[in-house]
N, C-alpha and C positions, 0 to 999 in steps of 0.2 A: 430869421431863423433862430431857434434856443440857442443858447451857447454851453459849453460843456467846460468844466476847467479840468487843468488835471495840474495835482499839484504832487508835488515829490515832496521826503522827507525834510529836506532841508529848509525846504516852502513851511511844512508845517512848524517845523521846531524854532521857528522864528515868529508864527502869529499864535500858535498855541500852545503859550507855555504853561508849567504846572503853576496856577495861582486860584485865587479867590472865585474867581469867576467862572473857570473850571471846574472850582468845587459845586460851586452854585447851581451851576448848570448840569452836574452829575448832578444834584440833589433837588431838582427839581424835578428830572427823569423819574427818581425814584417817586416822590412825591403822584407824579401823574398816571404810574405802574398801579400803586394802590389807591387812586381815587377816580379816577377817569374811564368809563366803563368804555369808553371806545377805544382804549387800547389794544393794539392787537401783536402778541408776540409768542411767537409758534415756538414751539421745544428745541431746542438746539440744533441740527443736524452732525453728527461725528463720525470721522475716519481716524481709525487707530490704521497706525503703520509699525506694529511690532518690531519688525528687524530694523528697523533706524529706531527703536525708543521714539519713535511722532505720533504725533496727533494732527489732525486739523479741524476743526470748530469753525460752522458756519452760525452766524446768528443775525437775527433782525427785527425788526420792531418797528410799528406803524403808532405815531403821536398824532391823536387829534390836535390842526391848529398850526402842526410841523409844516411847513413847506415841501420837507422830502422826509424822504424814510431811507436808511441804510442798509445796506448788506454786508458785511462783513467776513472775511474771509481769515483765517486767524492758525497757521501751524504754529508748533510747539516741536522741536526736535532737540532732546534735550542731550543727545550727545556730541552736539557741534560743538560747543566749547572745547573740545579734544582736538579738533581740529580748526581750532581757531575763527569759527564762525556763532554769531548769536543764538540763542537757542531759539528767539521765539521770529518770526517776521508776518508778514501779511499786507490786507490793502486792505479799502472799504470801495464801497459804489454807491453815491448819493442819488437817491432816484427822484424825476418829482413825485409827488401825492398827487397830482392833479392829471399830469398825463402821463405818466411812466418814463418818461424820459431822462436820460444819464445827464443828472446836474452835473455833477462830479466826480472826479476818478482820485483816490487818497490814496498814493503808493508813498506808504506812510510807514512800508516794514515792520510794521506794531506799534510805533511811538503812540499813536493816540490809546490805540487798549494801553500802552502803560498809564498813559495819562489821567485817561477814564477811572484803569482802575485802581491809579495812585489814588483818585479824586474820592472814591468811594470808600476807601479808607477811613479819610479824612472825613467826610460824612457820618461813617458810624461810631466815629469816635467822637464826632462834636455831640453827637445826642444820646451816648450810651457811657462814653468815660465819665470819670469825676469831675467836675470844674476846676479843682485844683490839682488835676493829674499832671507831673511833671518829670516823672522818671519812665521811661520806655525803653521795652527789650524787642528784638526784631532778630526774627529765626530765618537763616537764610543768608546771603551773601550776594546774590546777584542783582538785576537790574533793578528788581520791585521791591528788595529791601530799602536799596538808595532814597527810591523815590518815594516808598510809604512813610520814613521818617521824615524828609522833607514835608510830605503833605501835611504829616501830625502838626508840625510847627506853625504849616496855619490855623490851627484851631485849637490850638494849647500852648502853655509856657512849658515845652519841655527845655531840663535844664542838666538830663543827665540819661547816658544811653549803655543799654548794652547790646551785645550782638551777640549771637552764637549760629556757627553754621557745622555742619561736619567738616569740612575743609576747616581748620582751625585757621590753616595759612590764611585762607581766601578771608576769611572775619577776620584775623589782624590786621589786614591790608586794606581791605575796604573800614574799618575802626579809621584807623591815621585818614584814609579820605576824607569822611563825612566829619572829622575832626576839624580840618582844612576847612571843608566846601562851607560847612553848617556855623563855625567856633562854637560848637559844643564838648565837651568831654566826653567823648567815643572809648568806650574799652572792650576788648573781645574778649568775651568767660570760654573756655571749655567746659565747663558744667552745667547742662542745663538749666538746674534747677539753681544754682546759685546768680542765672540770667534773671530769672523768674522772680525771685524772691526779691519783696519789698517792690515790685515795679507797680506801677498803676495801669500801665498799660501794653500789652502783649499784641504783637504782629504775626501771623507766620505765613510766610511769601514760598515755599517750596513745594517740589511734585512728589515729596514724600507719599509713598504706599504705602507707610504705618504709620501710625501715633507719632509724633515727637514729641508732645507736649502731653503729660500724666494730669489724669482726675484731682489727684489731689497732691499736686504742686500750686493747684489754682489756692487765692489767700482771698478773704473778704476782700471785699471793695476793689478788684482788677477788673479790666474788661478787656478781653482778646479776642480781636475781630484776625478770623481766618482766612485765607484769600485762595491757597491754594487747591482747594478740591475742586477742581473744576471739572472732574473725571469720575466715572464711574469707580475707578481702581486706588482712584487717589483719597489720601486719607492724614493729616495731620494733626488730627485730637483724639485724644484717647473717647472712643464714643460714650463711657461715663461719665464726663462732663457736660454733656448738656442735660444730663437728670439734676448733675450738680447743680446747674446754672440758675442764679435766682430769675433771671430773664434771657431766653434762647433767639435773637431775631433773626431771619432770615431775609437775602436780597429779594428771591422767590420762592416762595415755601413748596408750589411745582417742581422747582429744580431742584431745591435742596432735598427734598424726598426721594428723588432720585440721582444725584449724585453730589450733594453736599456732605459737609460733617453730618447731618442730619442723617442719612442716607444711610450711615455707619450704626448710628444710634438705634436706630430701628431695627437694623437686621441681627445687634447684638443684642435685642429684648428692652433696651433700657427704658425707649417709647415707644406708645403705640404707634402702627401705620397710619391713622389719622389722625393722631393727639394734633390741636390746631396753636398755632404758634402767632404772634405777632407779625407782620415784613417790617422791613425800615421802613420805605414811604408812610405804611397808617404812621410812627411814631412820631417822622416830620410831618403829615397834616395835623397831628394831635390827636388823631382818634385811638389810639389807646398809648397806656404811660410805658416808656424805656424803663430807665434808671428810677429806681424808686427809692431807696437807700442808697447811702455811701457807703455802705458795708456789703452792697448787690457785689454778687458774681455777674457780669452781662458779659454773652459770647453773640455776636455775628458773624455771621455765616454767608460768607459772598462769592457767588459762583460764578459771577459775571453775566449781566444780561443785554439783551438785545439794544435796551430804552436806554441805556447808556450808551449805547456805539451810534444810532441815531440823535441823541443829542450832541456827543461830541461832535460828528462829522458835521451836522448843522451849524455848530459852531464854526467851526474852520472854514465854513464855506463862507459864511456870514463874513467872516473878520479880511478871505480872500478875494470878496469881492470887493469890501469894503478899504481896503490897505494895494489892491491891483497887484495881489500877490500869484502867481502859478499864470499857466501857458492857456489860452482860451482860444475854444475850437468852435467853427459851426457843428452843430448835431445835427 
């Protein structure tokens, strides 16, 4: 009979940590989004739950060559920190490709979406920042700021950070961590734009509903990859910077025209509804150029997609079977 695993959080946070190979593996996802014509990843499905401020985002995506394909199941409730609960949790379901059958069960409460989308990060910043980018600002205070500046450092010498969140507390406090965790020089700014200034490289990790980040706080040569629009409502760039932008990529220029920073730009005139943009993947297969100057403005725009929760979970399964890691069932 198949066998089925089912691995819990602590299963995963022990075979799949945020490294190189993670990134890799996010970045080959993307790679196969834009070149592989038998990919198959349908539009997001979403449930807002207004009166708790939730959401919950299904997504999934079918890799030619994968063994399995994922499903992902992904809330977002961002007034539990009030009461002392995570904002984000969820699971995946590893199914085969071959006969539909439940490889795996990932009660992973989000770690791997942080992982995934710590990894993608790091991804658009290995092939869109400077080479010698080593100052980074990170908007935001919670769980994906932690891990986005972690990921940076695998793919840059950063050697100097700044933070800004509205909770100033909450950026001081997480500043002295990533001080700790990282031995970098962490400072928390209350001023946005004095976050901004002179950084090479810009994060923003939040469910902001407006701008935080203005058109023209942006300086030659920065590049700010966006993480948090992942919603129709949500909005963290002021939509005048991606006309700014000497190069705009997108994770999927599908999603992002409907609910990335993209999404915003469009509907406040700045681009047309089908002006065509770059994705990341063509940029890692090479088929068209990122960074062109060291004086480019480059923004990514990552909404999160399906071919990244399929390759994550692929991994994990891969590394649990391989390590006799999590609980196995007959199916």
């Amino acid at each position: 009979m198949p066998i089925m695993k089912i691995l819990t959080e602590s299963d995963l946070r022990q075979i799949v940590p945020l490294d190189l190979d993670v990134v890799k593996c996010v970045e080959d996802a993307f790679r196969a989004l834009a070149v592989d014509s038998g990919v198959r990843m349908p539009p997001i499905l979403r449930l807002d739950v207004p009166d708790s401020r939730g959401e919950v985002d299904v997504k999934t995506a079918y890799i030619p060559g994968f063994a399995g394909f994922a499903i992902k199941i992904s809330p977002g409730f961002f007034d539990n920190p009030k009461i002392g609960l995570p904002s984000t949790n969820g699971m995946m379901v590893l199914l085969s490709s071959k006969t539909g059958l439940v490889q795996a069960l990932l009660l992973d409460n989000g770690y791997l979406t942080d992982m995934r989308t710590a990894a993608a990060g790091a991804v658009a910043a290995k092939h869109l920042a400077r080479e010698d980018a080593s100052i980074a600002t990170i908007f935001g205070a919670g769980v994906q700021a932690r891990l986005q500046l972690k990921a940076l450092t695998l793919v840059r010498s950063i050697k100097a950070v700044r933070l800004w969140a509205r909770d100033h507390f909450k950026a001081e406090s997480l500043a002295k961590q990533l001080q700790t965790d990282l031995d970098l020089p962490v400072v928390a700014l209350a001023d946005p734009t004095e976050a901004i200034s002179g950084s090479h490289i810009i994060v923003t990790t939040t469910p902001a509903d407006r701008p935080i980040v203005r058109a023209s706080w942006l300086e030659p040569g920065q590049h700010l990859t966006a993480m948090g629009s992942d919603a129709e409502h949500k909005n963290e760039v002021d939509p005048a910077a991606i006309s700014r932008a000497d190069v705009y990529v997108a994770d999927s220029l599908q999603q992002t025209r409907r609910l990335g920073e993209l999404h915003h730009a469009i509907e406040a005139g700045f681009v047309a509804p089908e002006q065509g943009f770059p994705e990341l993947g063509q940029i890692i297969a090479g088929e068209t150029a990122g960074r062109r100057s060291p004086d480019d403005i480059t923004i990514a725009d990552l909404t999160g997609t399906g071919v990244q929760d399929t390759a994550i979970a692929t991994l994990a399964h891969e590394r649990a079977t391989t390590s006799n890691v999590g609980m196995a069932f007959e199916n």
